[in-house]
N, C-alpha and C positions, 0 to 999 in steps of 0.2 A: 627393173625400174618401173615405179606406178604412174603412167602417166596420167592415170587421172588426179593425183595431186594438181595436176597444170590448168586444171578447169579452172578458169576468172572468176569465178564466182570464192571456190578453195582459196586462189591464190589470196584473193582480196581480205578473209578470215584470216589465214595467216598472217601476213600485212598487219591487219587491227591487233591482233593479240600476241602480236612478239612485245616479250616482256612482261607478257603474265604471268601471274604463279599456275603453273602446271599443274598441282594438287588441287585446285578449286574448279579449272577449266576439265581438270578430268571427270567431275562431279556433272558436270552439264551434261544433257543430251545431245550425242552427237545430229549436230542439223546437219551433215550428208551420213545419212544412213550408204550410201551405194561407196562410202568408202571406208573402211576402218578407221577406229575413231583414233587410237592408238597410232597409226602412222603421221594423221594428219597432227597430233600432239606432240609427234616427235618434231616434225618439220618446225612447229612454233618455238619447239626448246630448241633444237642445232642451230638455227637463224638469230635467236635472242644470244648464243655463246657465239658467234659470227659478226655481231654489229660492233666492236673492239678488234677483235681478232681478224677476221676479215672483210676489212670494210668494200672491197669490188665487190665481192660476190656477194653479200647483202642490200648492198643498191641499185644490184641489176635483178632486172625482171625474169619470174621463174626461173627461179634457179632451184633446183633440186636437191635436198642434204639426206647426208645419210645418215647412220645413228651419230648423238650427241658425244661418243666416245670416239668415234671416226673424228669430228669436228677438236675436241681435246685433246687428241692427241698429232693431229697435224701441225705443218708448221704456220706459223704465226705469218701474214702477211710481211710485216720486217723483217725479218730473219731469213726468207723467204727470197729478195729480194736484195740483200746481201749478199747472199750465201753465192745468187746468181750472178752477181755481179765479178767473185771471183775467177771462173772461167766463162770461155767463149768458144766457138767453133762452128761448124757446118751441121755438126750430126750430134745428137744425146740420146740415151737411154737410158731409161729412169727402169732399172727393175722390180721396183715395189710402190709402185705410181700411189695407190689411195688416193683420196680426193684429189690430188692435182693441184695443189697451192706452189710446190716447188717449180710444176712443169708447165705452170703459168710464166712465170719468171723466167724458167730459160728458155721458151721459148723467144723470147725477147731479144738474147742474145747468140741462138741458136738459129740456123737455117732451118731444121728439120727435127725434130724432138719425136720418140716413140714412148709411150706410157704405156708399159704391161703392168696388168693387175689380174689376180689369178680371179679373186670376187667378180664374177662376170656382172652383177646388180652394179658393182661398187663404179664398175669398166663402164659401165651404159650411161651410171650419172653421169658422171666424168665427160664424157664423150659430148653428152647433153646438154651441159652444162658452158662445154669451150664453145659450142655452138654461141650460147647467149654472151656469151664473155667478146664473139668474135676472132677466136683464137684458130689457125686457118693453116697452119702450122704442125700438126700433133696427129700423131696415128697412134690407135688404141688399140689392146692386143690383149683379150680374154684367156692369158693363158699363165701356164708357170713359166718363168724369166726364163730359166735355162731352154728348154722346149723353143721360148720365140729366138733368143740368140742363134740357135741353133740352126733353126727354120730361115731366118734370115739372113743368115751366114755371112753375114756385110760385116768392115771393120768401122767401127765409131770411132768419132774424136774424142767422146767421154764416152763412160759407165758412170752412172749416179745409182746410191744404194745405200735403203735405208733401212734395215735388216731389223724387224720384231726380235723379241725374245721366244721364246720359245717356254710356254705356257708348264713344260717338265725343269723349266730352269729356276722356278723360282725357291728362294733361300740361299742360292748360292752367290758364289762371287760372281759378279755380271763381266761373264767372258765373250767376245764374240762367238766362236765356236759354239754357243749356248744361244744363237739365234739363227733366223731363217730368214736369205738362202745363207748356209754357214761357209761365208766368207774367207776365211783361211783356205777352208779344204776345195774353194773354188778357185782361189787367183790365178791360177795357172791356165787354166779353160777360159776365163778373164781375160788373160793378156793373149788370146788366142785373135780376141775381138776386137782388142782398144788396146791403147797406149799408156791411157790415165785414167784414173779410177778417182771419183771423190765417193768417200763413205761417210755417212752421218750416223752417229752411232748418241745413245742418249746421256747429258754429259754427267752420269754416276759413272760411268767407264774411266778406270782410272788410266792414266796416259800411259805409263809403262807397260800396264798389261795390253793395252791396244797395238804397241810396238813390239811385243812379246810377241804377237800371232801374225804379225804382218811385215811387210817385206818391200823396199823400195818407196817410203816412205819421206819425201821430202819436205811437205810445209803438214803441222796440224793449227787448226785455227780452233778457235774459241770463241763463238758467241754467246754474251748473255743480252737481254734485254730490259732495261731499266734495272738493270745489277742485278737480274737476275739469271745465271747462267742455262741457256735454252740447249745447246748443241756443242757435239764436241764434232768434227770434221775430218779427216784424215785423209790427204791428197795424195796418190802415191802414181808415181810415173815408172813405168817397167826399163828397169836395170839402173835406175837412177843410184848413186852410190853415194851421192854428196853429204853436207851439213843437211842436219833437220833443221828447219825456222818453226819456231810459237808464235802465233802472230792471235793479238786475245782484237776482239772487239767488244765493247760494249753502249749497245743501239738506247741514245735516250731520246726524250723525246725533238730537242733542236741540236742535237749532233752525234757524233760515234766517237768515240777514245779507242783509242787503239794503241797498242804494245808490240813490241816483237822484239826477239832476241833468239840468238842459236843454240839451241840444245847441247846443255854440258860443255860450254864453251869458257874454258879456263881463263878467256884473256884479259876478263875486270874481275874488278875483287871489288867488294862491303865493305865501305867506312864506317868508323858506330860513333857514336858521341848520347853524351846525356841530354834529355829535352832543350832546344833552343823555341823558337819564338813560334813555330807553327808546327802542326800536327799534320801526317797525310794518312788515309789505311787505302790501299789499291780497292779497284770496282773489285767484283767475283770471278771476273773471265781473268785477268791478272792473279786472284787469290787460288784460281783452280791450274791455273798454268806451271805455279813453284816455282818461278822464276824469281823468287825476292831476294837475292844476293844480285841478280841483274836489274832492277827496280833501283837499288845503290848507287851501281856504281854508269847505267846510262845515264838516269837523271843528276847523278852526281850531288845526292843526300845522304843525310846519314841515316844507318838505323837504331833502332833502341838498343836490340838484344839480337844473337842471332834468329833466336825462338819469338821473336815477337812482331817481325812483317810491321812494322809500325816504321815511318821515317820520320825525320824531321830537318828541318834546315831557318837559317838568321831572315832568308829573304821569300818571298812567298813565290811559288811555281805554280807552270797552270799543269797540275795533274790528274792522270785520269784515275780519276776517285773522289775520296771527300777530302777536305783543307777542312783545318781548324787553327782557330788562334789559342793558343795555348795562357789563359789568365792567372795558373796556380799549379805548381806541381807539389805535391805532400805525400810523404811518408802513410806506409798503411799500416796504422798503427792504432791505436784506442782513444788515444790523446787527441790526433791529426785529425780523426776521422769524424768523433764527435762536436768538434770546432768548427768543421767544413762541410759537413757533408748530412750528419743527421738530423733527421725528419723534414729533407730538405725534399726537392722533384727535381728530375736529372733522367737524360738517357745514360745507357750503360751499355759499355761495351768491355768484354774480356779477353786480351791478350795473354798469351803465356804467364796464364796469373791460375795459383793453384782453388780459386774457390770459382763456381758458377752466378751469374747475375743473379737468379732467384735467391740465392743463401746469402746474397749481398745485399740484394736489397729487404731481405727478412730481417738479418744481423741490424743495419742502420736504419729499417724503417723506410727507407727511401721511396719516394714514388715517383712512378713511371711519367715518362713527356716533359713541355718543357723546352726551356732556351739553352739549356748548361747540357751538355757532355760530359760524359766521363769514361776513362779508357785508364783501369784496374791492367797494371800490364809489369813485365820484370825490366830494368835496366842495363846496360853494359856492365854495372859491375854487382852484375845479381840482386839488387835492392828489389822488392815489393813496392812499386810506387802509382798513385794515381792521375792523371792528368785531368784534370779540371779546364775544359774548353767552351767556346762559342764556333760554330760552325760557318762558314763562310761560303756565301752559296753565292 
């Protein structure tokens, strides 16, 4: 760690020029020669990606960032804050700490939190940083995870572990075993230490292959963040033999929707019917969970098609996702399509519909944005049809 980045004078530059273009600031001469102009350039760029994403640690004084790809790839203050609000206990240990945005959060709802990071630069920020934060709670461990477990030979209430990929993995299928520390081939030394293990893993991991390498698996959670899916979670408790729960969230900005249902649980079934009066498409933590025969028959709507994750129903629900009102439904066809829809502006969405939005909206001209929707999607009884909507926010 550079502490002479913390000189008042540095800090105060920083401050004025978060939110500058980097390419022109780098053109300037650096006015502190006695520090690299380069690091102090980085500190202006990790800080300006920080003031959305983590708004603490950009409103508090010197605080220290590491590279900008350290700050992208962390977790988002929401998400962050969720995630900790899941469990609770006396003791955590976070084995791939990074900046510490997670071990901010449980610390909150933890007595005692330990952050190991093998990055001994990355371990000093960090350390330096809870200082300014006030965070009084956290003991910092310059080492490899396994190594501090080891050394400190105590049992925790959790392991928290958010495992890299592994830089020889890439092109492949993204398997755990295909990251670092490789978690499969650890959980047994694992449960040597703790009881409960959360894993955060990034949410291209497809659900089965995660349950494929892992073992005592009882809740996975799903956050996305403004529909955008951030994290995939996997909670697993040693010797738990029970139901899995999917439990999706998804964090906007004045609420959370949230889903959950039991893994492969035979005991509802999918009602389908043809479009009635309102349109729903689930957020993405729901659309990444596959849960859509469960989406039927909790809420108790119909769906389009099996293949089409589209519901609908006579009376309007508060779901979590988008609601439409449904103003015209028509056939896709040459006649229907010219009548309705060409050289028209419209959003477009495609369901289990065999063509792609660009060839659709090339084919009729259509332009992009707009009050009208459109969801190109198949029916219950196989028809090609369009829904023609208004969105209902």
């Amino acid at each position: 760690m550079n502490s002479s980045l913390l000189s008042k004078n540095i800090q105060e530059f920083i401050t004025k020029n978060t939110g500058a273009e980097i390419t022109k600031l780098a053109l300037q001469k650096n006015p502190f020669p006695e520090v690299d102009w380069i690091l102090i350039l980085n500190q202006i760029e990790a800080k300006t990606k920080a003031k959305d994403k983590l708004p603490t640690w950009f409103s508090t004084e010197n605080i220290i960032y590491p590279s900008k790809i350290s700050v992208e790839q962390t977790s988002s203050e929401k998400t962050a804050a969720y995630k900790a609000s899941l469990i609770s206990g006396e003791s955590l240990i976070d084995l791939t700490g990074g900046f510490g945005v997670d071990d901010y959060y449980f610390s909150k709802g933890f007595k005692n939190v330990a952050h190991c990071e093998i990055n001994e630069d990355l371990s000093a920020i960090v350390k330096h940083n809870f200082e300014q934060l006030q965070i009084t709670n956290c003991d910092f461990f310059a080492n490899d995870s396994t190594n501090v477990l080891t050394e400190l030979n105590q049992k925790w209430d959790w392991i928290y572990i958010d495992p890299s990929r592994r830089n020889d993995a890439k092109g492949k299928v993204f398997m755990l075993r295909d990251c670092l520390p490789n978690v499969p081939e650890l959980l047994d030394f694992y449960f040597e230490k703790t009881d409960s293990i959360l894993i955060k893993t990034a949410p291209l991991l497809d659900i089965s292959a995660g349950l494929s390498e892992l073992k005592f698996v009882k809740n996975i959670h799903i956050i996305a963040l403004e529909n955008e899916v951030k994290e995939l979670l996997f909670e697993i408790h040693n010797h738990y033999s029970g139901e899995i729960t999917i439990k999706t969230a998804n964090i906007l900005k004045d609420k959370i929707e949230t889903f959950e249902f039991i893994l492969n649980d035979k005991s509802g079934f999918p009602s389908y019917n043809l479009p009635q009066k309102y349109l729903y498409e689930p957020n993405s933590a729901i659309m990444k969970s596959g849960g859509f025969d469960e989406v039927s028959s909790i809420f108790k709507i119909d769906k389009l098609h099996k293949h089409s994750h589209l519901y609908t129903s006579e009376e309007l629900l508060d779901f979590p996702g988008r609601a439409f009102e449904i103003e015209k439904v028509i056939s896709y066809n040459k006649n229907e399509m010219k009548t309705a829809l060409l050289n028209q502006q419209a959003n477009i969405t495609t369901r289990n519909f065999p063509d792609t939005v660009e060839n659709i909206r090339k084919k009729w001209k259509i332009k992009n944005g707009g009050n009208l929707y459109c969801f190109f999607t198949t029916d219950q009884n196989d028809n090609k049809i369009v829904l023609i909507c208004r969105k209902i926010t």
